[in-house]
C-alpha positions as CSV (number, residue, x, y, z in Angstrom):
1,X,49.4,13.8,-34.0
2,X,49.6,15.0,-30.3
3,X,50.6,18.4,-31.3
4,X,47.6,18.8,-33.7
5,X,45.1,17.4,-31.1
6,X,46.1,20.3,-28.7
7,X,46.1,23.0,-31.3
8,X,43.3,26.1,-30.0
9,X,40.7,26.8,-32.5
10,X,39.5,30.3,-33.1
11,X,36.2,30.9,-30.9
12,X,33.6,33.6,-32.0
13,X,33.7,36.8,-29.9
14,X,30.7,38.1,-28.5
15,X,30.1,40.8,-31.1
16,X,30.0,38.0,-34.0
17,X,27.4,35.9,-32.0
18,X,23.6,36.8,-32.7
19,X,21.3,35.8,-30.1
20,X,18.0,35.3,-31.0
21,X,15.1,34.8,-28.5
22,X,12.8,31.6,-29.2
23,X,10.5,31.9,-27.0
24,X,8.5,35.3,-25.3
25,X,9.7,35.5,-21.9
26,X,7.2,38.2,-20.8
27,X,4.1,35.9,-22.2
28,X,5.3,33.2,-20.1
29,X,5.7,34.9,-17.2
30,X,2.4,36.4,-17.2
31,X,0.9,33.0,-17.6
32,X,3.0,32.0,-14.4
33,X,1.6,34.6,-12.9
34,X,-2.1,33.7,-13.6
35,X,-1.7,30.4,-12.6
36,X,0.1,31.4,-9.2
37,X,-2.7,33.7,-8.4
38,X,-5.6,30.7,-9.3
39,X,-3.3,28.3,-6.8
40,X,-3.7,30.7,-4.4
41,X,-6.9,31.6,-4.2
42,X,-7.5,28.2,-4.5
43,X,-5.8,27.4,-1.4
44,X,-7.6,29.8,0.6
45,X,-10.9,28.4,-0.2
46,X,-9.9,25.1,0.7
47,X,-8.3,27.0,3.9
48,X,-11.6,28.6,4.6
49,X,-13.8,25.5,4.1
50,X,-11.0,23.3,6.2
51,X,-11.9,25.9,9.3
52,X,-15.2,26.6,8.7
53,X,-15.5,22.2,9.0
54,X,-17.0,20.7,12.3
55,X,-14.8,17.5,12.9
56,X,-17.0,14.6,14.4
């Protein structure tokens, strides 16, 4: 019983594995793009209004 528990099974090579993408990487990253640039500009205007602020 311990001999058969030890016993190496045969592992697929790299040629015999298909890898199929399941999602578009390059969509996604263009997305997180937009929404990087929007934060940013985003930030600057609250930037600009924080200096442009009188504090009492």
């Amino acid at each position: 019983m311990v001999g058969s528990a030890s016993n190496i099974s045969n592992r697929a090579t790299r040629s015999e594995i298909k890898i199929i993408r399941t999602v578009d990487v390059k969509a996604i990253q263009s997305q997180a793009d937009e929404v990087a640039k929007r934060i940013r500009l985003l930030d600057n205007q609250l930037q600009q209004t924080n200096w442009a602020a009188d504090l009492l």
